[in-house]
mmCIF file as Biopython writes it, N, C-alpha, C and O atoms, coordinates in Angstrom:
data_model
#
loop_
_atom_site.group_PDB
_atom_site.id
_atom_site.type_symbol
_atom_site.label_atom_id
_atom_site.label_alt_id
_atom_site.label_comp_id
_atom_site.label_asym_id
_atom_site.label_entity_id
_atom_site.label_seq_id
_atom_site.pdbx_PDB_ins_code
_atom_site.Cartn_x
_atom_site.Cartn_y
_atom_site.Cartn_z
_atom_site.occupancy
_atom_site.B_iso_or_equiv
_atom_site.auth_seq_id
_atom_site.auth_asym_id
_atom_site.pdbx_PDB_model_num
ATOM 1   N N  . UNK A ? 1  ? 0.847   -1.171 0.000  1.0 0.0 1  A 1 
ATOM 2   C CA . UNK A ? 1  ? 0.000   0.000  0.000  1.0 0.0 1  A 1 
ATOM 3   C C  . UNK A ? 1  ? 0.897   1.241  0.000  1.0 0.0 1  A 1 
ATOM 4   O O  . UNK A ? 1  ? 1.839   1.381  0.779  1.0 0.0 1  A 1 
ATOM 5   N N  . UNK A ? 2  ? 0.508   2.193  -0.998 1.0 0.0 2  A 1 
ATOM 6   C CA . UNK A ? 2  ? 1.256   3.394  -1.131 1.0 0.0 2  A 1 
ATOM 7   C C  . UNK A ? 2  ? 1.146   4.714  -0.139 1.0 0.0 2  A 1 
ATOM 8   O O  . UNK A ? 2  ? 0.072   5.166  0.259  1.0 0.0 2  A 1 
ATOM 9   N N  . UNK A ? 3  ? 2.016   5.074  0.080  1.0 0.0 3  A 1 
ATOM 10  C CA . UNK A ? 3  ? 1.828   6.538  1.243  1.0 0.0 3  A 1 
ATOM 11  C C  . UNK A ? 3  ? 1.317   7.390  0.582  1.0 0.0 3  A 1 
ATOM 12  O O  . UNK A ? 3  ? 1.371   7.276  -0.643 1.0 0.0 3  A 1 
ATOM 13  N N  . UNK A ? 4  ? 0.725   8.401  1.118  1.0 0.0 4  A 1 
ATOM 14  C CA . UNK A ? 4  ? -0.138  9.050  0.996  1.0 0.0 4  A 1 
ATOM 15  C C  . UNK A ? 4  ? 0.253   10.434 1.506  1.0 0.0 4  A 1 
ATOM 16  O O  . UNK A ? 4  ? 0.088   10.542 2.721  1.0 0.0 4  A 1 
ATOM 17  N N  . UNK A ? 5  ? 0.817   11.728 0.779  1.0 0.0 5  A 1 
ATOM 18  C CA . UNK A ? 5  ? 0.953   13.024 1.758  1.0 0.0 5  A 1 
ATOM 19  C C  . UNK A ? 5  ? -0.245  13.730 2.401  1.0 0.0 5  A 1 
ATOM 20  O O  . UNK A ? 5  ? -1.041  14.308 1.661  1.0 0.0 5  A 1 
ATOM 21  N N  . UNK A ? 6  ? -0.491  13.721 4.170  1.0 0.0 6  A 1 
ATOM 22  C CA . UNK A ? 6  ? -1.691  13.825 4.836  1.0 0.0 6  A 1 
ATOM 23  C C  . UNK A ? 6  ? -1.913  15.293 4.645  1.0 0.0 6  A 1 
ATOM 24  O O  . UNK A ? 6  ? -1.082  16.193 4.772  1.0 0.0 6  A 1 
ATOM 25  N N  . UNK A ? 7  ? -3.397  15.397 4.262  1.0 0.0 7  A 1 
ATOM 26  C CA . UNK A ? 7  ? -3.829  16.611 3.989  1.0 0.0 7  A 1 
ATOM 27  C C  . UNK A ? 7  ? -4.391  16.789 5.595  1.0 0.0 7  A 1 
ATOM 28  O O  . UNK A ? 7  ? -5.055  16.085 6.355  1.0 0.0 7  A 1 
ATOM 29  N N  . UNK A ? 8  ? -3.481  18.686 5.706  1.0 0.0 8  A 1 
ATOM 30  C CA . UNK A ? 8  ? -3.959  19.171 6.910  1.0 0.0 8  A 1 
ATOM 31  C C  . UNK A ? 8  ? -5.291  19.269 7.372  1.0 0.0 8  A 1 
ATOM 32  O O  . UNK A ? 8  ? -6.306  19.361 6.681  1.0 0.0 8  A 1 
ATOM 33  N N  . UNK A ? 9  ? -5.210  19.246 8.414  1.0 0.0 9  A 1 
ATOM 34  C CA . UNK A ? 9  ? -7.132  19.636 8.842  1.0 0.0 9  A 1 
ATOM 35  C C  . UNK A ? 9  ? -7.861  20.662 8.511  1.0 0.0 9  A 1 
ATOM 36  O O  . UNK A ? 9  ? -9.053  20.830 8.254  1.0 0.0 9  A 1 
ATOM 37  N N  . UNK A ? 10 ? -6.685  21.492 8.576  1.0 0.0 10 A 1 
ATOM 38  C CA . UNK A ? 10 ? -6.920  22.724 8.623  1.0 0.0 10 A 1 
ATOM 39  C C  . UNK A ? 10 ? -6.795  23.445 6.992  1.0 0.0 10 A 1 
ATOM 40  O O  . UNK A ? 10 ? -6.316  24.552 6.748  1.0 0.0 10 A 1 
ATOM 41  N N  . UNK A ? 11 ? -7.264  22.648 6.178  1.0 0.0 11 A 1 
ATOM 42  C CA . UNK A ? 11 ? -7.373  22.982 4.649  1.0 0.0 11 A 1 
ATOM 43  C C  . UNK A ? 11 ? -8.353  21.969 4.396  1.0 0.0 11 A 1 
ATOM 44  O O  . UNK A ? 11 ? -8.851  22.045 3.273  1.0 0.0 11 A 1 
ATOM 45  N N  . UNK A ? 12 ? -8.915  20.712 5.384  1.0 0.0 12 A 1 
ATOM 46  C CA . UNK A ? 12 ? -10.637 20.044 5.293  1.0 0.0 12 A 1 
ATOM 47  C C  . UNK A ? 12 ? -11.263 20.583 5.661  1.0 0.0 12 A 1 
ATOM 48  O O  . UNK A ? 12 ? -12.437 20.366 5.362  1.0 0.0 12 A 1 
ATOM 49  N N  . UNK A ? 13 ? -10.922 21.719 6.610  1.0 0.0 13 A 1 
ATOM 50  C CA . UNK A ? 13 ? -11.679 22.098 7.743  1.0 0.0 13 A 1 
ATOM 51  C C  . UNK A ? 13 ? -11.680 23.173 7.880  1.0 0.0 13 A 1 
ATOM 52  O O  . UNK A ? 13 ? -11.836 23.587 9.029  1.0 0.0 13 A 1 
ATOM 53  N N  . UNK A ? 14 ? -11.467 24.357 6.522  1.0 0.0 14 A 1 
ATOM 54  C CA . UNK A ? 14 ? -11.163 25.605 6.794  1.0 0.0 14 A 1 
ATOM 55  C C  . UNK A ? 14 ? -12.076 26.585 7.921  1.0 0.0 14 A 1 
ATOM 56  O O  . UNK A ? 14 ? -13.074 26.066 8.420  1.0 0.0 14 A 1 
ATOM 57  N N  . UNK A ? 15 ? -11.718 27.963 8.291  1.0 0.0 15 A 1 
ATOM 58  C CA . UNK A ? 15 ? -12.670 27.963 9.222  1.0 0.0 15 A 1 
ATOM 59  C C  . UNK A ? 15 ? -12.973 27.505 10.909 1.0 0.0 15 A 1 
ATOM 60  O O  . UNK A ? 15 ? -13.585 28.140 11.768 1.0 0.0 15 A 1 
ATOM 61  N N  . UNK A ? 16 ? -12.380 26.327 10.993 1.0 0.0 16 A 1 
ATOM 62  C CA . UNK A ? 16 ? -12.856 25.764 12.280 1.0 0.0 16 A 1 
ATOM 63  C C  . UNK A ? 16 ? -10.993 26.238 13.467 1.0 0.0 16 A 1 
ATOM 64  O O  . UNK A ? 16 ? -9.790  26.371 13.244 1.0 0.0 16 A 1 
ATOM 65  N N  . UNK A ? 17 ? -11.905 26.307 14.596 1.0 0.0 17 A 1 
ATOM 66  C CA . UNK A ? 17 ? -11.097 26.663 15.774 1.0 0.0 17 A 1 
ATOM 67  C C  . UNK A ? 17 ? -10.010 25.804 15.141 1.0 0.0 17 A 1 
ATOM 68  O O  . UNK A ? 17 ? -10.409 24.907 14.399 1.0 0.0 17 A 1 
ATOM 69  N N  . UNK A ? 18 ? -8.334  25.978 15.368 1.0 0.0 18 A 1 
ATOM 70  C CA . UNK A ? 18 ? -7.257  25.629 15.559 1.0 0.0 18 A 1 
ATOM 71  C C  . UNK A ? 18 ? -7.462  24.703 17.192 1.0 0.0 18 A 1 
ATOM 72  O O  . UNK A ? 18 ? -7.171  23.516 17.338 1.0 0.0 18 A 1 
ATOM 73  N N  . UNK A ? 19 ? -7.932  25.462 18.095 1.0 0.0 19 A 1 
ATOM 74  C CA . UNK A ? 19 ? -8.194  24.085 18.913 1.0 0.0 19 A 1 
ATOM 75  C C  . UNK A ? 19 ? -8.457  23.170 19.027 1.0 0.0 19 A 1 
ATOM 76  O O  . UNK A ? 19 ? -7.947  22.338 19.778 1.0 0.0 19 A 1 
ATOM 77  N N  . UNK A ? 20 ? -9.783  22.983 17.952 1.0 0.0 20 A 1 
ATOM 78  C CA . UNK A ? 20 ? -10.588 22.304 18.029 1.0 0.0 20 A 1 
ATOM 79  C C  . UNK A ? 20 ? -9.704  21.184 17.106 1.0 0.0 20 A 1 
ATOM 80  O O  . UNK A ? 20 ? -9.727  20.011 17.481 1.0 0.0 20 A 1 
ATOM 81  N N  . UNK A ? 21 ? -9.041  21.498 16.078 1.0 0.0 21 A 1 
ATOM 82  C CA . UNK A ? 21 ? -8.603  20.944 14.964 1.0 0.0 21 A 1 
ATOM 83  C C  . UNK A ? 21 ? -7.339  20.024 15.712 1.0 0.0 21 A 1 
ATOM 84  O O  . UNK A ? 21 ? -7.255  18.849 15.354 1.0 0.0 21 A 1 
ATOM 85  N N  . UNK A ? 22 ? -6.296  20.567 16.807 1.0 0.0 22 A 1 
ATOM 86  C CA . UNK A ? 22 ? -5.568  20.107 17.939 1.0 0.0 22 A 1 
ATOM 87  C C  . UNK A ? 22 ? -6.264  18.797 18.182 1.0 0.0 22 A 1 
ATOM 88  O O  . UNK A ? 22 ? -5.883  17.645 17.975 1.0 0.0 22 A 1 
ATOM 89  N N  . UNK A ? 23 ? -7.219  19.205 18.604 1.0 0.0 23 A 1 
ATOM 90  C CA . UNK A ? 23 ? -7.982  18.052 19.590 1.0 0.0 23 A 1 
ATOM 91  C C  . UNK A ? 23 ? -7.918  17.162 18.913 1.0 0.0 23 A 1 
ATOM 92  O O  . UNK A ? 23 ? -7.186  16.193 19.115 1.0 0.0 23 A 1 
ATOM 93  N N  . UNK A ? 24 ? -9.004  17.370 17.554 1.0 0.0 24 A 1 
ATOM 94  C CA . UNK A ? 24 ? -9.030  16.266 16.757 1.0 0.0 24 A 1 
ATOM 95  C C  . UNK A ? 24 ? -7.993  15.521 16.204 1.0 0.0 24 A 1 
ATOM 96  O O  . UNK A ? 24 ? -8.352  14.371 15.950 1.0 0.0 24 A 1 
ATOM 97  N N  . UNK A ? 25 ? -6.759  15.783 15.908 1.0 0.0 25 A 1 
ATOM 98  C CA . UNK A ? 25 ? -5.508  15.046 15.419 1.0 0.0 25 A 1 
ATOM 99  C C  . UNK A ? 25 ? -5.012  14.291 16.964 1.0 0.0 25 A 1 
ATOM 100 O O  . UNK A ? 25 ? -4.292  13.314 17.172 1.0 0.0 25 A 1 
ATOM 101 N N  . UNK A ? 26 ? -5.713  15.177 17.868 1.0 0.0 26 A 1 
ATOM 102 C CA . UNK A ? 26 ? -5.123  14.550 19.127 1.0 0.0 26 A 1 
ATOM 103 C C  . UNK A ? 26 ? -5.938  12.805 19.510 1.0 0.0 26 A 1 
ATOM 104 O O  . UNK A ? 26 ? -5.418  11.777 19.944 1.0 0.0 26 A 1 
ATOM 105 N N  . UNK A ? 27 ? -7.238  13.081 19.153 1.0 0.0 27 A 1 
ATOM 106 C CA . UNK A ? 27 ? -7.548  12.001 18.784 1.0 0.0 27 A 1 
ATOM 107 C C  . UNK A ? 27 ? -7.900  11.052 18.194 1.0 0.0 27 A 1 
ATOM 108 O O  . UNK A ? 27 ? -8.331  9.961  18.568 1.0 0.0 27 A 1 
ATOM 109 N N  . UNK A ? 28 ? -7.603  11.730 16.675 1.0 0.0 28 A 1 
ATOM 110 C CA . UNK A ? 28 ? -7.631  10.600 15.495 1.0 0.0 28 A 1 
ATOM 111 C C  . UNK A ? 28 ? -5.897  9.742  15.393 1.0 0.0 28 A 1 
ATOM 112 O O  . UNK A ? 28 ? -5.495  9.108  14.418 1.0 0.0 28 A 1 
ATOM 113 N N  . UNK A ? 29 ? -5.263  9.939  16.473 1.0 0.0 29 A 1 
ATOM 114 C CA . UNK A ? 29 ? -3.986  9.505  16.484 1.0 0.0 29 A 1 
ATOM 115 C C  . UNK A ? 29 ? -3.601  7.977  15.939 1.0 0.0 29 A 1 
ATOM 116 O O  . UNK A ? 29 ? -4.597  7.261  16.046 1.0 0.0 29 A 1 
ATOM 117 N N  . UNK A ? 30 ? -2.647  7.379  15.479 1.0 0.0 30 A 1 
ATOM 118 C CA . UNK A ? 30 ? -2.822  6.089  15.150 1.0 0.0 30 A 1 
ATOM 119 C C  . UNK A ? 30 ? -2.475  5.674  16.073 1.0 0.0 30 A 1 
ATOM 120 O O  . UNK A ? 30 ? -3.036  4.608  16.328 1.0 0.0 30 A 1 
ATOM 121 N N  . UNK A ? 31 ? -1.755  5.992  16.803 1.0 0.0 31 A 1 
ATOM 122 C CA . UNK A ? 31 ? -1.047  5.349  18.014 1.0 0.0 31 A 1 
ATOM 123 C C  . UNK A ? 31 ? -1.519  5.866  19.329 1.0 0.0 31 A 1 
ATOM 124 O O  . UNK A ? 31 ? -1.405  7.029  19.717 1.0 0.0 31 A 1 
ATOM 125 N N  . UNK A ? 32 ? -2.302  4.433  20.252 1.0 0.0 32 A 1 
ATOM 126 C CA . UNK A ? 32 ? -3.000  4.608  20.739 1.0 0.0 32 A 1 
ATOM 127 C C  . UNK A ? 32 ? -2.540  5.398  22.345 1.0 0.0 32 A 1 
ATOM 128 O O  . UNK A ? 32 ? -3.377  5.788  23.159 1.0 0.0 32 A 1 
ATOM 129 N N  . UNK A ? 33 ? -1.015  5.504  22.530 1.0 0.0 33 A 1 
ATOM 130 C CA . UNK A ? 33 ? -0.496  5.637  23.786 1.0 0.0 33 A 1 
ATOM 131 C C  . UNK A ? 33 ? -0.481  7.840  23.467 1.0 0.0 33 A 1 
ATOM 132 O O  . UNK A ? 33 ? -0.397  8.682  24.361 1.0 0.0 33 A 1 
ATOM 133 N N  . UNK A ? 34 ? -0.591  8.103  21.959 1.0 0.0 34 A 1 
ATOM 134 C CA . UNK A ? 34 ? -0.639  9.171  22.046 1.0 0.0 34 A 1 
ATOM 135 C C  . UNK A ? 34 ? -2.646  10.033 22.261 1.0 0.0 34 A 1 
ATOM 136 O O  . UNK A ? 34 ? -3.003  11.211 22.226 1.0 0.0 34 A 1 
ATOM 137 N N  . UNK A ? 35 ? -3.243  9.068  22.413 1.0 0.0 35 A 1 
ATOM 138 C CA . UNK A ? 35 ? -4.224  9.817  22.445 1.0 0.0 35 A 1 
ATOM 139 C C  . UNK A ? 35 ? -4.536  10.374 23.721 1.0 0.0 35 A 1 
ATOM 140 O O  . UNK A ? 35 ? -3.708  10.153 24.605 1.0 0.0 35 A 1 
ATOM 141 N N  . UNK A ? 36 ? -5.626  11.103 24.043 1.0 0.0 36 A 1 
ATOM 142 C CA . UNK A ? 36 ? -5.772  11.662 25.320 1.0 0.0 36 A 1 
ATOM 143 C C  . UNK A ? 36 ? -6.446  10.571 25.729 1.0 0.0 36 A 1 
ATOM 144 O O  . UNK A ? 36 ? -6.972  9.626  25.141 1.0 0.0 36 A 1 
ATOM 145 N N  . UNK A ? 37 ? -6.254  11.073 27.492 1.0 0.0 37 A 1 
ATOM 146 C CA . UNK A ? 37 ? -7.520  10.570 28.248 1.0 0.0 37 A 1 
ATOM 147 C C  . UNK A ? 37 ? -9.137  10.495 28.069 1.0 0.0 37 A 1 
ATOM 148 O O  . UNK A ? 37 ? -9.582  10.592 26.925 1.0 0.0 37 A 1 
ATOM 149 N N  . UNK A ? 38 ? -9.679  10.392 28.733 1.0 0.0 38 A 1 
ATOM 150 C CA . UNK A ? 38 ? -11.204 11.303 28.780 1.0 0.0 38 A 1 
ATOM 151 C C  . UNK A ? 38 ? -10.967 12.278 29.196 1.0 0.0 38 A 1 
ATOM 152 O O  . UNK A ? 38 ? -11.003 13.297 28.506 1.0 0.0 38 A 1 
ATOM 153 N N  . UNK A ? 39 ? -10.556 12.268 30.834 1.0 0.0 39 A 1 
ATOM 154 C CA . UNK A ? 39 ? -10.343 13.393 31.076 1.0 0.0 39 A 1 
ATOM 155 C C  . UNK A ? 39 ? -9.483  14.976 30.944 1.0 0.0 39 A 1 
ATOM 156 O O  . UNK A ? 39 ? -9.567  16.085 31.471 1.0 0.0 39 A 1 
ATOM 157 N N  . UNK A ? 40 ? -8.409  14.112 29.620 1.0 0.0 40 A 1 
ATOM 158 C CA . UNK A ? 40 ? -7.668  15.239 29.124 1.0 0.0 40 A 1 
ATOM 159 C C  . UNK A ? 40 ? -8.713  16.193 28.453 1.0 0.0 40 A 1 
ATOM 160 O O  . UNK A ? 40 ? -9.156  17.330 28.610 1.0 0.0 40 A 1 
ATOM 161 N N  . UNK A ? 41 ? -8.894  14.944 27.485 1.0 0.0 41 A 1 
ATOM 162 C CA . UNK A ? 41 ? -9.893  15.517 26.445 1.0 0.0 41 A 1 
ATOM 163 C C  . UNK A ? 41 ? -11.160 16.493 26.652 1.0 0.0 41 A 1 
ATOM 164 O O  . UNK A ? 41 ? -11.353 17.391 25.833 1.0 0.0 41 A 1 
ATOM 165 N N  . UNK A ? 42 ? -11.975 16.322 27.693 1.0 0.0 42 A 1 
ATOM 166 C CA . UNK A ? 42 ? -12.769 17.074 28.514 1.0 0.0 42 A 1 
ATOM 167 C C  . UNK A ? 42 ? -11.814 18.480 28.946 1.0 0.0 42 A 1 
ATOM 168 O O  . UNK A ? 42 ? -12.014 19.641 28.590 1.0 0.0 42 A 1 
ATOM 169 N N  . UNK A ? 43 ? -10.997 18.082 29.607 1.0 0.0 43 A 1 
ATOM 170 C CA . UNK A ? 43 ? -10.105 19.719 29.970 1.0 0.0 43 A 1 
ATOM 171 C C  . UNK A ? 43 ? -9.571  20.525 28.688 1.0 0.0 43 A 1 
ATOM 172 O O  . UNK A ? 43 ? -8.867  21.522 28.844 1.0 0.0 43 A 1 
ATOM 173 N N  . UNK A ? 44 ? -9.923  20.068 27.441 1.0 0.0 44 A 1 
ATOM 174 C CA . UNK A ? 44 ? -8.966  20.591 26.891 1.0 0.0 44 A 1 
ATOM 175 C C  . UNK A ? 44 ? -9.989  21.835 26.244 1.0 0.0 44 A 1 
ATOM 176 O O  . UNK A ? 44 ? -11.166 21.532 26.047 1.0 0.0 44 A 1 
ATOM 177 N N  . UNK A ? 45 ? -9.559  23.127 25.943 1.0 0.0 45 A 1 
ATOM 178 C CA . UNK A ? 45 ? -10.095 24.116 25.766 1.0 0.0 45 A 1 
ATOM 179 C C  . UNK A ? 45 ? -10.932 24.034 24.588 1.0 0.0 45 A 1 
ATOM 180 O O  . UNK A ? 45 ? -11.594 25.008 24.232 1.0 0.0 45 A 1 
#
């Protein structure tokens, strides 16, 4: 399977909070030791 250069969020998603866009890479992570908690995720702005 061929790689793929990842299109930013933030050119799917023009418009939307930079936080919000954080979050989400924070938890579409592939690797599961980088995702948040619940309770990160809840604190996070």
């Amino acid at each position: 399977m061929s790689r793929n250069t990842p299109v930013p969020f933030s050119q799917k998603f023009p418009g939307t909070d930079p936080l919000a866009l954080h979050l989400l890479e924070r938890l579409l992570a592939f690797d599961p030791k980088d995702w948040p908690s619940a309770e990160e995720a809840l604190r996070d702005p």
